[in-house]
N, C-alpha and C positions, 0 to 999 in steps of 0.2 A: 564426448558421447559415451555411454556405460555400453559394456558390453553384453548384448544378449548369451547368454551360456543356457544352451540347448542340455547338454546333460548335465544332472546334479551330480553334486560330491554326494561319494558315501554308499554309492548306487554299482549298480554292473551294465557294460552295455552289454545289447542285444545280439547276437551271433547271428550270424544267417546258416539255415542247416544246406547243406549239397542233396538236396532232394529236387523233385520234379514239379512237385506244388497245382497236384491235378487239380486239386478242390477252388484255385484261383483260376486258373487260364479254361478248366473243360475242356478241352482238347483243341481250343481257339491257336493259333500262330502268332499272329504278329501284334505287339504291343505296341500302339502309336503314340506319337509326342509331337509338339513343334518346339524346337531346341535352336540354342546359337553354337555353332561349331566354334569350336578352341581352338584354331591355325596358325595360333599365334608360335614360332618357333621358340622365341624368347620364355614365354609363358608356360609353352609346354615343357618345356626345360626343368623349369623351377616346378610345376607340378608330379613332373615325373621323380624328381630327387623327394620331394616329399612324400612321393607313395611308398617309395623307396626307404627311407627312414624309419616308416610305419607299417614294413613290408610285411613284420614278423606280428602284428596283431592282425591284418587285413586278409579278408578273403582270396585264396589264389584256385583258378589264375582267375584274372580279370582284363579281358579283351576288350571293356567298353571305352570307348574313346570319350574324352574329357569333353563336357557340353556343359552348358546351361540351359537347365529346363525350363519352359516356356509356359507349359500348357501340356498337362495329361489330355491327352485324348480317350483313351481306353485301346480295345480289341478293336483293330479294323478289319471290317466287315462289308462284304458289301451291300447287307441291308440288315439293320440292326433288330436284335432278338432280346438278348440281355441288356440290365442298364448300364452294365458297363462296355458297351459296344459303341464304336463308331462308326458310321457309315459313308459309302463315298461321297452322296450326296450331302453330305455335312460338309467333307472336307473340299468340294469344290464353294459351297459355300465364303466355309472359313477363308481360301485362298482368294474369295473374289474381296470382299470387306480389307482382308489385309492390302491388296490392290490398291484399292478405293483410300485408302490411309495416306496414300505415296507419302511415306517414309522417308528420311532422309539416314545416311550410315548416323552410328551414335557413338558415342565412348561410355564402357562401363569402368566402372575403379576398383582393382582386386582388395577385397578388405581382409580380416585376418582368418586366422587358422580356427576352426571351430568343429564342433561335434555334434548330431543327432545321437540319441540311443543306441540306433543302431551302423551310422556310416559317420568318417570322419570327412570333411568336407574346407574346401575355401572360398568363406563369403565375397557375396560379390554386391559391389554399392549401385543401387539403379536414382542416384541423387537427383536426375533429370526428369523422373517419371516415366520415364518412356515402355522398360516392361508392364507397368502397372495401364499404360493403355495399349499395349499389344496383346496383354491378357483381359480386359473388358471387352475389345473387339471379338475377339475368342469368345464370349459368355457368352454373345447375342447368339451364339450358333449350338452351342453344346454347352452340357452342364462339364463342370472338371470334375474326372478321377482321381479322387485328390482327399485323405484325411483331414495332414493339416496342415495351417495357414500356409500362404506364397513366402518362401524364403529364397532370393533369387543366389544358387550359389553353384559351384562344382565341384561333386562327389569324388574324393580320393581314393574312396572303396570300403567296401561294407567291414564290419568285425566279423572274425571268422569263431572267436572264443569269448563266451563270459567271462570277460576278465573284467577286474577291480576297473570305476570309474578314476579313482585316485589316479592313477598309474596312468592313464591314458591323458589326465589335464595336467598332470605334473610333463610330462615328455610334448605336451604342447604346447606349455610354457617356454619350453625351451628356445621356440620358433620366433625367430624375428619375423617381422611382418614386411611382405612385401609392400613397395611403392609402385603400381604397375596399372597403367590402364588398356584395356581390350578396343582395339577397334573394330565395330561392328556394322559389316555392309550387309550381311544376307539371313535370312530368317529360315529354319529347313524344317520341313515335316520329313518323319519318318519313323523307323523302326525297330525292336530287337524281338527277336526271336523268343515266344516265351518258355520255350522250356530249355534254354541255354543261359544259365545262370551269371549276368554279367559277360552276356557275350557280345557281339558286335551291332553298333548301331547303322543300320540303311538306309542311306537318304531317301527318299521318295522325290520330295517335290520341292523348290526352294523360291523365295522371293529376293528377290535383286531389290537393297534400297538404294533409293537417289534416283531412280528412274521405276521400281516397281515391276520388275517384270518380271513373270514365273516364266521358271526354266525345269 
């Protein structure tokens, strides 16, 4: 299978600046998602050595804990004004269809070292389909906050500097690829704070697979 490669040669990634970024949030809080928690000890190991590797391009600090995103939600709210807002009664919604799905845990496949523009990241293999219909379930309730395509992966941390693309796919090169699969029992809505840049995600509200139960 050919490798997708997200950023070109020859190019610069995108820095993220240490600002407040009022003109995106409006003075809104909480930015919502439904994500899979990373608790894998094992897994978290090896993504931690690799942020670590990449410490000296990567925005610091960064408090977000290691996830796979599921489904942009937007602003939650609790009744929606902007289009980029979600509201509770959406997300009681969403949580009752996820319900209705009774899921069973799944395994994902960690695939290799790759790069957006602007974040370096490790793809993640969904070869069962299973995100692809946890995120259609999601559609039937809310539109996604979402430029572009679903790439199901977890974020190592954003670029802190324009530096040369060169330089960053040569030192990714580097990386042997893990063999390593995630096992996944629970589904979690929640949240970061949006004017803490890379800062902590709060669960909100979680489904239990194999039995489906929100807790």
């Amino acid at each position: 299978m050919n490798k997708i490669v997200f950023l070109q040669p020859h190019s610069t990634v995108v820095p993220t600046e240490a600002r407040d970024y009022p003109e995106w949030h409006l003075g809104r809080e909480r930015y919502a998602l439904w994500y899979i928690e990373v608790d894998d000890p094992v897994l978290i190991s090896y993504l931690t050595q690799l942020r670590e590797q990449f410490s000296d391009l990567l925005y610091q600090p960064n408090q977000r804990q290691f996830h796979i995103t599921l489904f942009v939600a937007g602003f939650w709210v609790e009744q929606a004004t902007q289009s980029d807002d979600f509201s509770r009664v959406q997300l009681n919604q969403q949580l009752e269809r996820l319900k209705n799905l009774k899921l069973e845990s799944f395994q994902l496949q960690m695939g290799e070292l790759n790069s957006f523009e602007s974040a370096l990241f490790l793809k993640v293999d969904d070869t069962a389909g299973v995100l692809d219909k946890i995120r259609k379930t999601l559609l039937h309730t809310s539109q996604e906050v979402a430029a572009l395509s679903y790439c199901p992966h977890i974020t190592l941390g954003l670029y802190r500097e324009a530096v040369c693309s060169d330089h960053v796919l040569a030192r990714m090169a580097e990386i042997e690829d893990i063999s390593y699969s995630l096992n996944v029992s629970k589904l979690t809505f929640g949240f970061y704070q949006a004017h803490v840049l890379q800062g902590l995600l709060f669960s909100h509200a979680q489904i239990e697979l194999g039995n489906a139960q929100c807790s």
